[in-house]
PDB file of N, CA, C and O in Angstrom:
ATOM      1  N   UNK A   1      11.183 -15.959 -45.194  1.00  0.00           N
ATOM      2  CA  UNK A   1      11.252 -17.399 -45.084  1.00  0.00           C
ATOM      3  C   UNK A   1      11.131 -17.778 -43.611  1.00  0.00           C
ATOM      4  O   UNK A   1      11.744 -17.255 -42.681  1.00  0.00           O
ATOM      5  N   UNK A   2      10.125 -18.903 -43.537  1.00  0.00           N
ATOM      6  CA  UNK A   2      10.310 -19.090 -41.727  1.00  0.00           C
ATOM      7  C   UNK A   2      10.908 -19.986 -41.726  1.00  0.00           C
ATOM      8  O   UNK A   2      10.991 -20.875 -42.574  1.00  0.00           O
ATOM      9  N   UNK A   3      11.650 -19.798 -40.282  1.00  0.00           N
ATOM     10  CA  UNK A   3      12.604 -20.660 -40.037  1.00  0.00           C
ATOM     11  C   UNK A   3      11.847 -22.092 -38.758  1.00  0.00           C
ATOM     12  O   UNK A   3      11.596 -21.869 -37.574  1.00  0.00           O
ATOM     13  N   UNK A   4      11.723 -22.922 -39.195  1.00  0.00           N
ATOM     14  CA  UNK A   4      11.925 -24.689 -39.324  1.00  0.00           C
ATOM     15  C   UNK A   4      12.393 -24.981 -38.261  1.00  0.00           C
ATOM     16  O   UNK A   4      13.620 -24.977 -38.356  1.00  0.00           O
ATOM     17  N   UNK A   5      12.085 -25.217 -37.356  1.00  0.00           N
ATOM     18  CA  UNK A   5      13.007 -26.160 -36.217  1.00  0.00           C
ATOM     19  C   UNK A   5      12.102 -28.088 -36.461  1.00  0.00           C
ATOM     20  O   UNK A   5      11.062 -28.421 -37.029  1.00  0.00           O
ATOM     21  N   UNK A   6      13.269 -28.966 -35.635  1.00  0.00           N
ATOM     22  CA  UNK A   6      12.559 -30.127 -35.598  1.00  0.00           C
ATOM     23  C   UNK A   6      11.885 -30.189 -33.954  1.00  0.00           C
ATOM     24  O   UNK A   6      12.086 -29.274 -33.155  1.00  0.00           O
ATOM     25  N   UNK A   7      11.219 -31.191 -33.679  1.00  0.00           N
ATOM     26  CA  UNK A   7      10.775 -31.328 -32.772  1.00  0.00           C
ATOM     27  C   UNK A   7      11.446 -31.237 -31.681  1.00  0.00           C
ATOM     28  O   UNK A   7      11.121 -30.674 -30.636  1.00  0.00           O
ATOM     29  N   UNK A   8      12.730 -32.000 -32.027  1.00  0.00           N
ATOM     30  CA  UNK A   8      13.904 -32.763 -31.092  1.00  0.00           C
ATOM     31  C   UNK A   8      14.493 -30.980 -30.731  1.00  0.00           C
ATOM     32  O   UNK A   8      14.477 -30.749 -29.522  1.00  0.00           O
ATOM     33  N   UNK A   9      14.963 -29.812 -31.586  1.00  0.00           N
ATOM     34  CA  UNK A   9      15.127 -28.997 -31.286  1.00  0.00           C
ATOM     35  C   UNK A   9      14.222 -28.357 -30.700  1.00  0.00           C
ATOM     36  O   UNK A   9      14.724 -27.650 -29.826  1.00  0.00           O
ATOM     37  N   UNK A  10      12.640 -28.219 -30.779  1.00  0.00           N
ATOM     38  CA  UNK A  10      11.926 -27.286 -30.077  1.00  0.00           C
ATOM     39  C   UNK A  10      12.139 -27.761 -28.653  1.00  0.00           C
ATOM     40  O   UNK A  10      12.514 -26.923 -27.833  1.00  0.00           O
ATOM     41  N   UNK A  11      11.951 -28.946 -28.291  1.00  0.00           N
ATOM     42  CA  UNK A  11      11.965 -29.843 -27.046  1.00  0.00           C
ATOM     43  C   UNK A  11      13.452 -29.644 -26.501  1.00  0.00           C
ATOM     44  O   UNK A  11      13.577 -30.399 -25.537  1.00  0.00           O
ATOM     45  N   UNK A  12      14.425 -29.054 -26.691  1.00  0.00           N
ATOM     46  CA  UNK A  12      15.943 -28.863 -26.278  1.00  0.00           C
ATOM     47  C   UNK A  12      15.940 -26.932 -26.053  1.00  0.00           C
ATOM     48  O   UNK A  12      16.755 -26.373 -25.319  1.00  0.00           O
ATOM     49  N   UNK A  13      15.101 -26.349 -26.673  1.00  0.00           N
ATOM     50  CA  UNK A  13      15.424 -24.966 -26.119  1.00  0.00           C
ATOM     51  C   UNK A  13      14.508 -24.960 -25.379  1.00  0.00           C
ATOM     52  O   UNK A  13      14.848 -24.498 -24.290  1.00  0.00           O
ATOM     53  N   UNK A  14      13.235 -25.320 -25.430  1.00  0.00           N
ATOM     54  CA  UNK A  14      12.297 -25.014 -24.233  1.00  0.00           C
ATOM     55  C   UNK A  14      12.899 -25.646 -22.976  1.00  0.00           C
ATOM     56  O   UNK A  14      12.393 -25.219 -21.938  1.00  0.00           O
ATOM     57  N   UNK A  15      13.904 -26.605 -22.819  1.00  0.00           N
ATOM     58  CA  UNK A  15      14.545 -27.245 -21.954  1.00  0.00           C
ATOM     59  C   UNK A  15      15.239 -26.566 -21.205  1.00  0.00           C
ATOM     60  O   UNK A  15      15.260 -26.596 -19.974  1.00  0.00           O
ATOM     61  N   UNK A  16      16.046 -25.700 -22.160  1.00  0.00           N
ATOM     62  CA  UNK A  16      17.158 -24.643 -21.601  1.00  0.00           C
ATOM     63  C   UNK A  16      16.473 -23.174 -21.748  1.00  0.00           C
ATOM     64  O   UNK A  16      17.205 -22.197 -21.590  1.00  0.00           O
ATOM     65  N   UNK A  17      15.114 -22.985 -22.040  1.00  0.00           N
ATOM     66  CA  UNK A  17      15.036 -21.777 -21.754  1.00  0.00           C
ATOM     67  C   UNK A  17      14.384 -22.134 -20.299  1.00  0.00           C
ATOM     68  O   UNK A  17      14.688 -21.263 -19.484  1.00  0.00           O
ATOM     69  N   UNK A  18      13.631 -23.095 -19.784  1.00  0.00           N
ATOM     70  CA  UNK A  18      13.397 -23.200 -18.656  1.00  0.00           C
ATOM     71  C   UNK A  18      14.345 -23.407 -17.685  1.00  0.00           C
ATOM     72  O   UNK A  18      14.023 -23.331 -16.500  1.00  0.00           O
ATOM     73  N   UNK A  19      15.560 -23.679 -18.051  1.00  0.00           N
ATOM     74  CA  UNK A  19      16.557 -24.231 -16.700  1.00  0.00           C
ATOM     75  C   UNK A  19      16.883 -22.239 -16.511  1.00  0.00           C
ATOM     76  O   UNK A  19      16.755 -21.624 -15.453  1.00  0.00           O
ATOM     77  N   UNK A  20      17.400 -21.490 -18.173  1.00  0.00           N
ATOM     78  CA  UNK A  20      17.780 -20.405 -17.854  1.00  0.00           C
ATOM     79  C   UNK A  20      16.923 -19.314 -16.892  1.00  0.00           C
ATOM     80  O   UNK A  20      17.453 -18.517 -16.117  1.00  0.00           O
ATOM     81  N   UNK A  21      15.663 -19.446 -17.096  1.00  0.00           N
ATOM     82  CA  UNK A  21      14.236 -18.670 -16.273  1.00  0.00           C
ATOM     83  C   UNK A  21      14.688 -19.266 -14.918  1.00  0.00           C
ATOM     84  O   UNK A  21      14.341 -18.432 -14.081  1.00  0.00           O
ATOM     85  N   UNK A  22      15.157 -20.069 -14.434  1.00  0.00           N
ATOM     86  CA  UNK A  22      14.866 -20.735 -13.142  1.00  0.00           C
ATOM     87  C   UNK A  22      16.264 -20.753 -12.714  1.00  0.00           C
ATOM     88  O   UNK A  22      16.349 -21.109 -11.539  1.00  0.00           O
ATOM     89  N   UNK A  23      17.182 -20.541 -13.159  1.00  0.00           N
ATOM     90  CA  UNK A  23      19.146 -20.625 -12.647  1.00  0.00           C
ATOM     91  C   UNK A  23      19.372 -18.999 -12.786  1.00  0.00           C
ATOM     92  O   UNK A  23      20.009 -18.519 -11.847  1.00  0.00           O
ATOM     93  N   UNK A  24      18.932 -18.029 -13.858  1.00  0.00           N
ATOM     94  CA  UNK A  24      19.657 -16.816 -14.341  1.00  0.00           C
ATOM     95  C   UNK A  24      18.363 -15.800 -13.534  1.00  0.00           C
ATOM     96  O   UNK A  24      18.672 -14.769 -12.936  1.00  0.00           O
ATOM     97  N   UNK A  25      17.167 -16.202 -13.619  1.00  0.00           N
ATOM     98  CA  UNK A  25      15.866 -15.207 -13.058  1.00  0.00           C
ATOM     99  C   UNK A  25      15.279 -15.738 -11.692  1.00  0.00           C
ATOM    100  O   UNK A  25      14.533 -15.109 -10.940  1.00  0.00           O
ATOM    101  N   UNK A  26      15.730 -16.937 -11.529  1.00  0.00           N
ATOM    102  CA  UNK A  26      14.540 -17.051 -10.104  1.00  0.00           C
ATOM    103  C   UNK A  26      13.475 -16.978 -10.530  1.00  0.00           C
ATOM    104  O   UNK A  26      12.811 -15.943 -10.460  1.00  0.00           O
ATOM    105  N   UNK A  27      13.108 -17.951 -11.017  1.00  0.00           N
ATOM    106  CA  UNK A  27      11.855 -17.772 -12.051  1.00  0.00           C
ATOM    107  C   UNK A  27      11.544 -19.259 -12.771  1.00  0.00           C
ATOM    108  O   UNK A  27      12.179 -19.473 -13.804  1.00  0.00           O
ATOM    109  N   UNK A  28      10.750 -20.156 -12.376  1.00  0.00           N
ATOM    110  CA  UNK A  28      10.153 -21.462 -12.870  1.00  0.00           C
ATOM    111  C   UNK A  28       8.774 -20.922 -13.418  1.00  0.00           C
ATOM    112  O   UNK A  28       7.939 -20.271 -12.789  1.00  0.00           O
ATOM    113  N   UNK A  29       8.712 -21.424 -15.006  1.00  0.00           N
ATOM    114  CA  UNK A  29       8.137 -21.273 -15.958  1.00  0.00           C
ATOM    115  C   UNK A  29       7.717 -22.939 -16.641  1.00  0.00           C
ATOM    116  O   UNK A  29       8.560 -23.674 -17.154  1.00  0.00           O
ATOM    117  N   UNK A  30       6.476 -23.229 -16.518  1.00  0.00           N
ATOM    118  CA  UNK A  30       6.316 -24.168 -17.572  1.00  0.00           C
ATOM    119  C   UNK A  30       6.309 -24.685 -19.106  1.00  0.00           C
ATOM    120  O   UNK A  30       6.302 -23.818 -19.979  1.00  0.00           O
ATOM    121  N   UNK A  31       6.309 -26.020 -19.475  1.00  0.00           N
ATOM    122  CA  UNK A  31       7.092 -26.126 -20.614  1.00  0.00           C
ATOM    123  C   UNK A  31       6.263 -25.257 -21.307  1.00  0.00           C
ATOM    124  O   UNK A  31       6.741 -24.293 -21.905  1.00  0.00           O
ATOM    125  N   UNK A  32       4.874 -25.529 -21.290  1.00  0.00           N
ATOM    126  CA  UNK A  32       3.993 -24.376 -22.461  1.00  0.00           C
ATOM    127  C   UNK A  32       4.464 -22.677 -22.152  1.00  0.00           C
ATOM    128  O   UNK A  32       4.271 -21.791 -22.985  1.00  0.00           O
ATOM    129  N   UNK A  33       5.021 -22.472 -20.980  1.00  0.00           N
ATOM    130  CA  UNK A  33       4.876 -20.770 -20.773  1.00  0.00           C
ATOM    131  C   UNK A  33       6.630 -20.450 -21.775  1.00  0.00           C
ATOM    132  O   UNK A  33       6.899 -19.453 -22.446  1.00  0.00           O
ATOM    133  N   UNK A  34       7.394 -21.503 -21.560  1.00  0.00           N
ATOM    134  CA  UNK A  34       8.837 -21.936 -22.221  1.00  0.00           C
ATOM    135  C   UNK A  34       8.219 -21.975 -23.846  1.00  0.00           C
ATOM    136  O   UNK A  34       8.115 -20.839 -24.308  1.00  0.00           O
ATOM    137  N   UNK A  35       7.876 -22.862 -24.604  1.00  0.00           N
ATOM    138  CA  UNK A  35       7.592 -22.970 -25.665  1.00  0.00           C
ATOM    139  C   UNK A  35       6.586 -21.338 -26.652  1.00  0.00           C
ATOM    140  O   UNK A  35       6.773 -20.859 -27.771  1.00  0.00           O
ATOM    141  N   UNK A  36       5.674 -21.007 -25.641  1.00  0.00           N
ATOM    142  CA  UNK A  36       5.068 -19.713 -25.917  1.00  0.00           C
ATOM    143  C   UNK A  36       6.231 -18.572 -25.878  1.00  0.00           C
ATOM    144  O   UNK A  36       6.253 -17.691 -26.737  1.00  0.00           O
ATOM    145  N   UNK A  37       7.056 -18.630 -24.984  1.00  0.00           N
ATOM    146  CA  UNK A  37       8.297 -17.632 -25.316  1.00  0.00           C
ATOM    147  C   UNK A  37       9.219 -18.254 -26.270  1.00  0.00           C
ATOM    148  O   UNK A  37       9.780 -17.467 -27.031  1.00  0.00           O
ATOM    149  N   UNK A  38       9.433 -19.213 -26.363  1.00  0.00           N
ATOM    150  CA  UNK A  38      10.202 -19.865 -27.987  1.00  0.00           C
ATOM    151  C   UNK A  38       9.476 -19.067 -29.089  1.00  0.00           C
ATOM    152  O   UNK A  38      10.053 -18.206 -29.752  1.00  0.00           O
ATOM    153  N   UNK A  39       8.128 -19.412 -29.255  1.00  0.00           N
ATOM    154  CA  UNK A  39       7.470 -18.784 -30.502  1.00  0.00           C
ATOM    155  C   UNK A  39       7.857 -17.376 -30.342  1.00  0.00           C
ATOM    156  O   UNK A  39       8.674 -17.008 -31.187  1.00  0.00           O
ATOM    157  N   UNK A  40       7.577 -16.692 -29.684  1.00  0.00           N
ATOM    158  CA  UNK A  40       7.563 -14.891 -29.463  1.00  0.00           C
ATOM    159  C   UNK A  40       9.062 -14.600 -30.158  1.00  0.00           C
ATOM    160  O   UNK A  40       9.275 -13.768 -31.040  1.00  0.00           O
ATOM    161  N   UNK A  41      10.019 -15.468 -29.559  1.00  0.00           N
ATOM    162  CA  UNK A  41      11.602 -15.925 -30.319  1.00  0.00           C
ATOM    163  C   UNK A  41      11.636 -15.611 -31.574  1.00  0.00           C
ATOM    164  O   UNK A  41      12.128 -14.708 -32.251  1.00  0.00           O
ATOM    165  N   UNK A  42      10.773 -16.893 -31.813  1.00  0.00           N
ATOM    166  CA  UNK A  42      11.337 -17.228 -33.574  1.00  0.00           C
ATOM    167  C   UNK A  42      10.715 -16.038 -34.028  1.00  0.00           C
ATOM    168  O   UNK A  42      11.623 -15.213 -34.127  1.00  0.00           O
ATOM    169  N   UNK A  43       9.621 -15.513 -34.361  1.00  0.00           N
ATOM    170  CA  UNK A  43       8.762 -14.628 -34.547  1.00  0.00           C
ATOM    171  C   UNK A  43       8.955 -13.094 -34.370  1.00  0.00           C
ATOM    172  O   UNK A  43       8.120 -12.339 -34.868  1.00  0.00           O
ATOM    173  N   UNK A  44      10.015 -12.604 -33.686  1.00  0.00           N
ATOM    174  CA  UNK A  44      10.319 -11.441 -32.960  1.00  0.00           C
ATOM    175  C   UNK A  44      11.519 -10.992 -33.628  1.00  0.00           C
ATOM    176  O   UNK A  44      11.745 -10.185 -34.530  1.00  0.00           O
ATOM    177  N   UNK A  45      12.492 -12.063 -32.633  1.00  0.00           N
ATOM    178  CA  UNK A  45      13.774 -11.953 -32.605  1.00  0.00           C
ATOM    179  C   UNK A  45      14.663 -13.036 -33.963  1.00  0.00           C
ATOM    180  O   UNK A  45      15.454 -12.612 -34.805  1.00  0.00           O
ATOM    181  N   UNK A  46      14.232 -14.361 -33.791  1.00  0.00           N
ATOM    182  CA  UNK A  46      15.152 -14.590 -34.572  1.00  0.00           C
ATOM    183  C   UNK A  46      15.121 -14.529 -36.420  1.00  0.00           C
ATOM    184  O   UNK A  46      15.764 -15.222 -37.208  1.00  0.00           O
ATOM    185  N   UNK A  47      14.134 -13.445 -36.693  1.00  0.00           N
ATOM    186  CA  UNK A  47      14.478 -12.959 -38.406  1.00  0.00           C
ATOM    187  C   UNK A  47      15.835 -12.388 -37.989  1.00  0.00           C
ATOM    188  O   UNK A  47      16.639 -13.313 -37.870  1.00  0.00           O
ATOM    189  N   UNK A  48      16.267 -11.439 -37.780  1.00  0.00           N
ATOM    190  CA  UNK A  48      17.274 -10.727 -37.259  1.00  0.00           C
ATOM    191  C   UNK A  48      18.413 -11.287 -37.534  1.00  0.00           C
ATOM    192  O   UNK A  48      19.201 -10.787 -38.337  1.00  0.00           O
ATOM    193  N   UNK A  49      18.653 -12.490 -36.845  1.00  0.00           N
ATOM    194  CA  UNK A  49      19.909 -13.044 -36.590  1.00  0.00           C
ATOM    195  C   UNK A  49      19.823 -14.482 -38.053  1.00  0.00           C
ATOM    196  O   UNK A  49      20.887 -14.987 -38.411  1.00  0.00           O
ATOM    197  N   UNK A  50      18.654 -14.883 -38.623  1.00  0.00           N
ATOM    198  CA  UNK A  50      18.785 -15.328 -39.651  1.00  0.00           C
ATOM    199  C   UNK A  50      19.413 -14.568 -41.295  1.00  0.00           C
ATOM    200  O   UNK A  50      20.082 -14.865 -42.285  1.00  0.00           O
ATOM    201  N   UNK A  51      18.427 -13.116 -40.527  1.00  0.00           N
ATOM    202  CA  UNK A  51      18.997 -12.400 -41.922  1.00  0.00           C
ATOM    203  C   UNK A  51      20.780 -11.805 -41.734  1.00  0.00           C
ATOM    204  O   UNK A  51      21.544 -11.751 -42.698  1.00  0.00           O
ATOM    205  N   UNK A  52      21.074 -11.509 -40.678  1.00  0.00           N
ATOM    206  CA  UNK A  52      22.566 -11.166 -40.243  1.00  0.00           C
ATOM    207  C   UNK A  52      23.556 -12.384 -40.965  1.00  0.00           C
ATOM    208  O   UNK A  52      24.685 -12.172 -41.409  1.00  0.00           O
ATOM    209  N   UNK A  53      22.792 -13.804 -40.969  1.00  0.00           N
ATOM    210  CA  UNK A  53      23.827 -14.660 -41.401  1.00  0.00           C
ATOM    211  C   UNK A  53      23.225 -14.812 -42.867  1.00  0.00           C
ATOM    212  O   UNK A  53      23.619 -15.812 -43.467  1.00  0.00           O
ATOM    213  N   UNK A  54      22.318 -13.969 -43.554  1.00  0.00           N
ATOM    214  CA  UNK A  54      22.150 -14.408 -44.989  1.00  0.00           C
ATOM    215  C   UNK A  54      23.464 -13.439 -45.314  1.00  0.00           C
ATOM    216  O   UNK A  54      24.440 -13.867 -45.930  1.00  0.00           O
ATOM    217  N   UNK A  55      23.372 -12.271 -44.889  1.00  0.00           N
ATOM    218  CA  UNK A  55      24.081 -10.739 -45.111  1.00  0.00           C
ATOM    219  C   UNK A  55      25.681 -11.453 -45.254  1.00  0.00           C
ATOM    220  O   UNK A  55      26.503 -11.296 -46.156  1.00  0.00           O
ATOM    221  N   UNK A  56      25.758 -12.183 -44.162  1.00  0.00           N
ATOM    222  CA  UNK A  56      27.632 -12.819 -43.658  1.00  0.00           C
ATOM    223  C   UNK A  56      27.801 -13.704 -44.979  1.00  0.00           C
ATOM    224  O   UNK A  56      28.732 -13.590 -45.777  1.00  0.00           O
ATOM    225  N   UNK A  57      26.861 -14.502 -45.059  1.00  0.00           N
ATOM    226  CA  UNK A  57      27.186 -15.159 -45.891  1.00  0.00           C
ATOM    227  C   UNK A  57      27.499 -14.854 -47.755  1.00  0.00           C
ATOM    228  O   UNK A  57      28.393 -15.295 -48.478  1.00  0.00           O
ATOM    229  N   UNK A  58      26.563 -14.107 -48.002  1.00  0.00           N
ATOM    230  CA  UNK A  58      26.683 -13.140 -49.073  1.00  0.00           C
ATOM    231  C   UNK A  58      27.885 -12.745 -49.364  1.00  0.00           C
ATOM    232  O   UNK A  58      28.540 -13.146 -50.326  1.00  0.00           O
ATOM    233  N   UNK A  59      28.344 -11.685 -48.286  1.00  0.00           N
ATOM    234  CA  UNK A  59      29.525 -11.457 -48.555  1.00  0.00           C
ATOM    235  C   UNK A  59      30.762 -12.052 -48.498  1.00  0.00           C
ATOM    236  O   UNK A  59      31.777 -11.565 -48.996  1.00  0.00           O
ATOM    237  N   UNK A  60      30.694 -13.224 -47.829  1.00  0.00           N
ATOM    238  CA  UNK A  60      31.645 -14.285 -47.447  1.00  0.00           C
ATOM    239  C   UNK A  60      32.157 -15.032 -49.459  1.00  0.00           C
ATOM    240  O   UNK A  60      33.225 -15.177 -50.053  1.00  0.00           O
ATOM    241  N   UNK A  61      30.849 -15.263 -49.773  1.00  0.00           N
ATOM    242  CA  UNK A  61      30.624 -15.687 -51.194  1.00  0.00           C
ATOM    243  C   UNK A  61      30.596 -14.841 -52.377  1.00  0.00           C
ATOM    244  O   UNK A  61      30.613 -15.090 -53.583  1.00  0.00           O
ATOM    245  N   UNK A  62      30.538 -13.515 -51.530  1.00  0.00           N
ATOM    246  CA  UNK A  62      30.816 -12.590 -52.880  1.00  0.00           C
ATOM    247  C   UNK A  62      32.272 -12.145 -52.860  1.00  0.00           C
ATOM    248  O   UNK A  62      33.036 -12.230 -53.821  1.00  0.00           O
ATOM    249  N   UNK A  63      32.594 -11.621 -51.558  1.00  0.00           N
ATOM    250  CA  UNK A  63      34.589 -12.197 -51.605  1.00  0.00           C
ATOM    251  C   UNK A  63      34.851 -13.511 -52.221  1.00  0.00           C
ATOM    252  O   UNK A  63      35.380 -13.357 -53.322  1.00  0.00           O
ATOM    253  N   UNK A  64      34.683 -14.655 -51.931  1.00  0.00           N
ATOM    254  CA  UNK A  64      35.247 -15.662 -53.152  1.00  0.00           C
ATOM    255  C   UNK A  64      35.239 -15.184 -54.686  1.00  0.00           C
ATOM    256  O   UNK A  64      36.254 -15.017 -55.364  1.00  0.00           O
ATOM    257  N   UNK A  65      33.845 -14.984 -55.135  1.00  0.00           N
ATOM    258  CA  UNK A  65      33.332 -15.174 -56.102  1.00  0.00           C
ATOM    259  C   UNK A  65      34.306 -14.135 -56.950  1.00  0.00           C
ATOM    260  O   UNK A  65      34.474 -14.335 -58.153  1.00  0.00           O
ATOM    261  N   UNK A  66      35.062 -12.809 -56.156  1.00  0.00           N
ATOM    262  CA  UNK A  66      35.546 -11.728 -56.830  1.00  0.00           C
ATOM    263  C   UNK A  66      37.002 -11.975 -56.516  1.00  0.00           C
ATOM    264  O   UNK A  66      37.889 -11.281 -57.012  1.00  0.00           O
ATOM    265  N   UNK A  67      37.264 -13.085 -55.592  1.00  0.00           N
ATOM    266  CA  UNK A  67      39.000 -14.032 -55.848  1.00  0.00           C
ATOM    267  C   UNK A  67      38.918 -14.880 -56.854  1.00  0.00           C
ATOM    268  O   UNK A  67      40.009 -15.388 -57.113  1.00  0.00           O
ATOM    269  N   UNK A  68      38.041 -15.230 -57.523  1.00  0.00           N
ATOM    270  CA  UNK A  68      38.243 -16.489 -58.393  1.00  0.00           C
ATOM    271  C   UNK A  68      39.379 -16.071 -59.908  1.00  0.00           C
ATOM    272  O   UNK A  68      40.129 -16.927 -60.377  1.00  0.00           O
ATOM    273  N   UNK A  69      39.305 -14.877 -60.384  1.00  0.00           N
ATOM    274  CA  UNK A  69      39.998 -15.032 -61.340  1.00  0.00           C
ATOM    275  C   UNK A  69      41.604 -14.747 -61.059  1.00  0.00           C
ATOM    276  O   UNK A  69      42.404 -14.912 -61.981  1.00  0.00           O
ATOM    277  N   UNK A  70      42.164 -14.197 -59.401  1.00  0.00           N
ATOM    278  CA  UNK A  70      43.332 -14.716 -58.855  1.00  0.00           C
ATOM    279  C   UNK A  70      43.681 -15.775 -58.303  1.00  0.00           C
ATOM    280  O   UNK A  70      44.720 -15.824 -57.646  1.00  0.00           O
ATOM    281  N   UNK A  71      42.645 -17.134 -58.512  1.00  0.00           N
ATOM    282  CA  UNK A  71      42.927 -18.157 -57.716  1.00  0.00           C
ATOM    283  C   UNK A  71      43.093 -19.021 -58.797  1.00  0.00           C
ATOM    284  O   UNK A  71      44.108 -19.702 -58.946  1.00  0.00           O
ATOM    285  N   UNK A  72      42.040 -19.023 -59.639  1.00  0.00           N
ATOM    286  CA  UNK A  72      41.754 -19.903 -61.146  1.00  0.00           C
ATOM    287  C   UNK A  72      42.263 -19.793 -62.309  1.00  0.00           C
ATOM    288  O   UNK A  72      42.199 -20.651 -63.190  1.00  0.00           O
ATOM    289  N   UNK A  73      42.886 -18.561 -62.394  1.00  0.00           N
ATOM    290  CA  UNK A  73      43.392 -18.105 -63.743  1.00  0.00           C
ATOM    291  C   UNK A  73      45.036 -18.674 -63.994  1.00  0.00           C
ATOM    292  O   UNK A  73      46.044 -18.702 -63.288  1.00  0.00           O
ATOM    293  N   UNK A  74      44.760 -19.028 -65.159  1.00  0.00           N
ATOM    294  CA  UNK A  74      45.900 -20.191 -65.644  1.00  0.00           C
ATOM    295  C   UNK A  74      46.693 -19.144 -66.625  1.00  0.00           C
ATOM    296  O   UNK A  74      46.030 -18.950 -67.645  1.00  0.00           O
ATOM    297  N   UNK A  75      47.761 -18.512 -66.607  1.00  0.00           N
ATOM    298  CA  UNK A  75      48.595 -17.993 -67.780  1.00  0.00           C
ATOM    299  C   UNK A  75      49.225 -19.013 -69.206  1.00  0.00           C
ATOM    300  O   UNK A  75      50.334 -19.544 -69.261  1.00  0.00           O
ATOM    301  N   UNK A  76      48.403 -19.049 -70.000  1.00  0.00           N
ATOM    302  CA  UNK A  76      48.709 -19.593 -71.435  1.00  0.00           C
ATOM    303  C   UNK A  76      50.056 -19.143 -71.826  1.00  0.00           C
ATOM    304  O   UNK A  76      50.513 -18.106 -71.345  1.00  0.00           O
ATOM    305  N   UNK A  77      50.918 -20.068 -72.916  1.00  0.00           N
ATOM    306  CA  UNK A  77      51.745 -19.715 -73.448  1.00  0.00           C
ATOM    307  C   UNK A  77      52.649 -19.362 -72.583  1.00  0.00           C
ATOM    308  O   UNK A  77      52.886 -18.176 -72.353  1.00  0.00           O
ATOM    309  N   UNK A  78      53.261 -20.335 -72.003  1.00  0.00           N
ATOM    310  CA  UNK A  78      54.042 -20.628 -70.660  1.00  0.00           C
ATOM    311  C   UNK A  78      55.344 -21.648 -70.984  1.00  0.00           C
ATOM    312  O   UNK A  78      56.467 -21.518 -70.497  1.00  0.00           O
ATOM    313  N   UNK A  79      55.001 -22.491 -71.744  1.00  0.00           N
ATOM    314  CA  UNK A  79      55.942 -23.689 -71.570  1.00  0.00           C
ATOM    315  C   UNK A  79      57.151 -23.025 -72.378  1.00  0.00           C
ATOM    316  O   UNK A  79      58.012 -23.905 -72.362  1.00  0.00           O
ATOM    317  N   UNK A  80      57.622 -22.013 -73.023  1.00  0.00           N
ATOM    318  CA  UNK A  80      58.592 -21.764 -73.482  1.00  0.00           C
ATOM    319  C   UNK A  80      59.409 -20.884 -72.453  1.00  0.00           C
ATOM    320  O   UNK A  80      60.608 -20.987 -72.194  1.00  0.00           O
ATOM    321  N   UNK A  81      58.685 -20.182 -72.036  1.00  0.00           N
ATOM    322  CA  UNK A  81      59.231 -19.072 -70.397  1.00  0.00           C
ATOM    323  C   UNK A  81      59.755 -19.961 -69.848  1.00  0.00           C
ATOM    324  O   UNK A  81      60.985 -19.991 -69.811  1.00  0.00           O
ATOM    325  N   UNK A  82      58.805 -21.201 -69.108  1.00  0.00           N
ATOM    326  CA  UNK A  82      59.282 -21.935 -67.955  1.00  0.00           C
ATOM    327  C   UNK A  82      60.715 -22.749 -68.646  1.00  0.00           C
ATOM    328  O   UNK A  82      61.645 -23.135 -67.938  1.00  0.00           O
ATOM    329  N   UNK A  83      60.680 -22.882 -69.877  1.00  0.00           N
ATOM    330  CA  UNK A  83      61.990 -24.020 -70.093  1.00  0.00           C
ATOM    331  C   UNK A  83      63.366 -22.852 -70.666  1.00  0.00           C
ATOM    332  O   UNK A  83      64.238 -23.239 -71.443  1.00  0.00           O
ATOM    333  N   UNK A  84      63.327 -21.758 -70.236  1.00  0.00           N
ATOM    334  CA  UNK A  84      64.285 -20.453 -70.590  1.00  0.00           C
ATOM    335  C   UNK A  84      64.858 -20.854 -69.394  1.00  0.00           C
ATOM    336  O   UNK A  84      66.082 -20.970 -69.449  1.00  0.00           O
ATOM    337  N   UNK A  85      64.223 -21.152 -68.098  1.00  0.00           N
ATOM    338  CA  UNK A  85      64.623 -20.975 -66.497  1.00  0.00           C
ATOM    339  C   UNK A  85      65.945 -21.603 -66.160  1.00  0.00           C
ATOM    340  O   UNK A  85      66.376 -21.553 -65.008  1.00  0.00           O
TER     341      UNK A  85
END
């Protein structure tokens, strides 16, 4: 699945990948040489860290999914126990 940015986001990392090239490298890069390393990004690197959070999430939801019958489960045939108390 590729991952989607909006405009407003492509225009905000090429922002900060250029301040980072030019504050962290000593190194001024234009917005196209910024945006051409965005793509190499999405394309390279960030499957990786999309699929790391499909993986987190999975299991995040497959732990729920295998609490539900200690969270949801209602014991029937109760109201005579509880009024013994």
């Amino acid at each position: 699945m590729a991952i989607e940015l909006s405009k407003q986001e492509v225009d905000d990392i090429v922002h900060s990948l250029r301040k980072y090239c030019k504050e962290e490298l000593e190194q001024e890069i234009s917005g196209m040489q910024a945006k051409f390393l965005l793509d190499y990004i999405m394309k390279e690197i960030a499957p990786f860290a999309y699929n790391k959070g499909i993986k987190d999430a999975e299991a995040y939801f497959q732990a729920k999914v295998e609490d539900l019958p200690g969270i949801c489960f209602e014991e029937g045939m109760t109201y005579w126990h509880k009024k013994r108390k």
